[in-house]
C-alpha positions in Angstrom: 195.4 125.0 79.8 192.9 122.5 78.1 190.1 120.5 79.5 187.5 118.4 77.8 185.5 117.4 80.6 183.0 114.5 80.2 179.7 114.0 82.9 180.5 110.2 83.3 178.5 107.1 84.9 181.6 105.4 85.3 184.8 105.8 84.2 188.1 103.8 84.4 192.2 104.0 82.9 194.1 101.3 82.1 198.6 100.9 81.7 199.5 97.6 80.2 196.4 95.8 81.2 196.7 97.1 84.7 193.2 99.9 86.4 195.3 102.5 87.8 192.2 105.0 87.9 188.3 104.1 88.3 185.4 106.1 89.3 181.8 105.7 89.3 179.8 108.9 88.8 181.8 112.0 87.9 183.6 113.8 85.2 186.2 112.5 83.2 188.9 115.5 82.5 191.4 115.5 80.2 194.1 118.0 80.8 196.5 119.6 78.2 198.9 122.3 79.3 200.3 124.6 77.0 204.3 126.3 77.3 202.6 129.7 78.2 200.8 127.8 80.8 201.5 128.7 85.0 200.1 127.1 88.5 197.5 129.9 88.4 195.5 128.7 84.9 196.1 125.0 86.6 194.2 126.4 89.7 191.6 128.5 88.1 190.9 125.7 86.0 190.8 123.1 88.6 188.2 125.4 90.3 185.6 125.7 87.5 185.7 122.1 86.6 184.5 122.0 90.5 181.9 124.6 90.6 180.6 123.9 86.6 177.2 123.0 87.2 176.5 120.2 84.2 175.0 117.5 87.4 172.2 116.8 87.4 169.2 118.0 89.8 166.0 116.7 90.6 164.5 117.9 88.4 166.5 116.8 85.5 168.4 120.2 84.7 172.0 121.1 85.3 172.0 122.7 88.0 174.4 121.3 90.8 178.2 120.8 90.2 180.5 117.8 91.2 180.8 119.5 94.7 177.3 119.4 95.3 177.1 116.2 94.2 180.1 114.5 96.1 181.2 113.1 92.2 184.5 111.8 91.4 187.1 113.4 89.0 189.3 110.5 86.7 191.9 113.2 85.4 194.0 111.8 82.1 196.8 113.7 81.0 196.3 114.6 77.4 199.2 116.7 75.5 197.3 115.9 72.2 194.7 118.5 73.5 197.2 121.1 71.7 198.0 119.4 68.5 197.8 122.0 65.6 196.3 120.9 62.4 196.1 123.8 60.5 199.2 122.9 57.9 199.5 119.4 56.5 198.1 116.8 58.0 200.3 115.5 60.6 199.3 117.3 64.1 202.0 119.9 65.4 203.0 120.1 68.8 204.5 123.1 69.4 202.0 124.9 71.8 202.4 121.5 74.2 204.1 121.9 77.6 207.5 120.1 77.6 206.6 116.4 79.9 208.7 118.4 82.8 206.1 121.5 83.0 203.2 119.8 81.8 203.4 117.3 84.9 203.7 119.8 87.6 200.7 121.9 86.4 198.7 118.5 85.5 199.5 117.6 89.6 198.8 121.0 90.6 195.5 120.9 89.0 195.0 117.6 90.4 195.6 118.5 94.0 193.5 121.8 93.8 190.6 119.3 93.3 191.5 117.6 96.1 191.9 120.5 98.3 188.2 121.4 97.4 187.1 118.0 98.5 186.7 115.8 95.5 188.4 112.6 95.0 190.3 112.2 92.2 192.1 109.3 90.4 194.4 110.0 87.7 195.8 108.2 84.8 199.6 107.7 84.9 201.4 110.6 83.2 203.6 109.9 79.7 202.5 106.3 79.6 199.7 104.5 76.7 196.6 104.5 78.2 193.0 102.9 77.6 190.8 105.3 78.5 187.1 104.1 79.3 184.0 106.6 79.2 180.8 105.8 80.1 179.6 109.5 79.3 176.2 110.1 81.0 173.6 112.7 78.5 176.3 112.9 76.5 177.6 116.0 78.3 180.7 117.4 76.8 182.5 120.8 77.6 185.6 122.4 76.2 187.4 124.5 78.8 190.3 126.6 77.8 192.2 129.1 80.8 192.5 131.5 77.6 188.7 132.3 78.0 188.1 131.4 81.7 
């Protein structure tokens, strides 16, 4: 699995006009699962984004993580995360999760979150989404299970 994780301010996710997701300070995660992909990456992963210590502390230095800083999780599905753009120049798909597989790992991850005590909203999985970031430093991390 994929994650681009974003230290956000505030963060919402819009279908069709319509906030399904909002928080206020937090990370933004956007999750791709790839076909190799099992509930074990989406909980491994799940728990790093929770301990990764890119918050803030009093000092100004990253030092605490979400958990220590009772923060928010928006999580946005995001198959694109393993588009292939080494031939041509339209992105391949190949490495992506089918919808079936990639939804079950994406609510796994989700709920591992949860379990750990962070709220989390969600985007709504397979639909067009507006996705809107109000990243805070900018802090920006690429997760992949692969190197966890």
């Amino acid at each position: 699995m994929r994650a681009v994780v974003q230290r956000v301010r505030e963060a919402r996710v819009q279908v069709d006009g319509e906030t399904v997701g909002e928080i206020g300070p937090g990370c933004v995660v956007l999750i791709g699962v790839r076909t190799t992909d099992t509930q074990a990456e989406a909980t491994a992963l799940a728990e790093k984004v929770a301990n990764l210590r890119i918050m803030e502390d009093d000092e100004g230095k990253m030092n605490r993580s979400i958990l220590d800083t009772g923060g928010a999780v928006l999580s946005v599905s995001q198959f694109t995360l393993y588009g292939d753009t080494r031939k041509g120049r339209r992105p391949s798909f190949i490495d992506a999760a089918p919808p079936e597989q990639a939804e079950v790992l994406y609510d796994v991850f989700n709920a591992r979150l949860r379990t750990l005590g962070i709220p989390v909203q969600t985007g709504r999985f397979r639909a067009m989404m507006v996705v809107e970031i109000h990243n805070d430093g900018p802090v920006t991390l690429l997760l992949d299970t692969e190197a966890l």
